[in-house]
N, C-alpha and C positions, 0 to 999 in steps of 0.2 A: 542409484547413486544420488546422491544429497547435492542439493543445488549450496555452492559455498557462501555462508551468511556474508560474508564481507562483501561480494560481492551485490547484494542485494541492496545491502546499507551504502554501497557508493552509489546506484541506482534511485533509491528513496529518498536520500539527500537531495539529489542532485533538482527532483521532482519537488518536494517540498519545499525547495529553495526554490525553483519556478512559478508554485502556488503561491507565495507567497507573495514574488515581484508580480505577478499579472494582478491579482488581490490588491497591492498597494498602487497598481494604477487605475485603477476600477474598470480594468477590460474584460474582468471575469469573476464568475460567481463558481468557484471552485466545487462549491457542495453540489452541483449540478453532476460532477463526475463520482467524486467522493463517496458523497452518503452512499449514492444504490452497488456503488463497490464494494464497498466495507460491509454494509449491510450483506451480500454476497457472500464477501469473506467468513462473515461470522456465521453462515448458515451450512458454508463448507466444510468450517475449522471448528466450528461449536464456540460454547462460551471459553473453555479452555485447553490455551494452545501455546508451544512456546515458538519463540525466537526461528528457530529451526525450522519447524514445521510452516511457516509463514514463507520462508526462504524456500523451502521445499515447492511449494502453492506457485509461487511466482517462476520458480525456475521451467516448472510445467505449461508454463506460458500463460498471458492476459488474454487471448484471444474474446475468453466467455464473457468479460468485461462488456464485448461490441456488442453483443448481444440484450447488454441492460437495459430495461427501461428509461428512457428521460437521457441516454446518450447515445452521444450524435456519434457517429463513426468518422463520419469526414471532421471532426473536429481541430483544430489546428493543439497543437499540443497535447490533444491526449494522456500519451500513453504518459508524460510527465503529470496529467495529472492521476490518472490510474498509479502510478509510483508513488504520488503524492498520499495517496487515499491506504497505498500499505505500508506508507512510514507511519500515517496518522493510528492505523490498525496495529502496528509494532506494539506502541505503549499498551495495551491491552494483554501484549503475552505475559505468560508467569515469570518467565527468566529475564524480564527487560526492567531495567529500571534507569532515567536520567539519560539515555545514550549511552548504556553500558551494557552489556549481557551480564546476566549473574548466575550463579554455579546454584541449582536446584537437588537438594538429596530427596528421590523418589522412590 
């Protein structure tokens, strides 16, 4: 069963939008969670992946995230930044563009 994209996208948002106010107070350096996630993602997902497939990954759960190098588990915010790190990862699928999905002929 297909984890539901919309669901993911209110999740990402919500993270991304948190990265961004901790970011603009300097209480954090986002890319500490980010990069080695994404870097992750991409080594799960390949170079290419859509929309879906991303939703899919997450709905399976972050747990393998606690696991990365260079982050903290007890971390305060986390998993908003783990969220954060697969809205920044979204723009990279084929069928996304703007904040929009787009319809792929394959």
């Amino acid at each position: 069963m297909s984890y539901p994209l919309e669901n993911a996208l209110f999740n990402w948002e919500a993270g991304i939008e948190r990265l961004r106010e901790l970011e603009r107070g300097g209480t954090l350096r986002g890319d500490q969670v980010t990069v080695p996630v994404r870097l992750e993602l991409r080594r799960r997902l390949g170079a290419t992946f859509t929309a879906a497939e991303l939703a899919d990954l997450y709905g399976a759960g972050t747990d393998w995230a606690l696991q990365l190098p260079g982050v903290d588990p007890a971390s305060p915010d986390l998993q908003e930044m783990i969220d954060a790190a697969f809205w920044l990862h979204l723009k990279s699928a084929g069928d996304f563009a703007g904040g929009r999905r787009i319809e792929l002929d394959f």
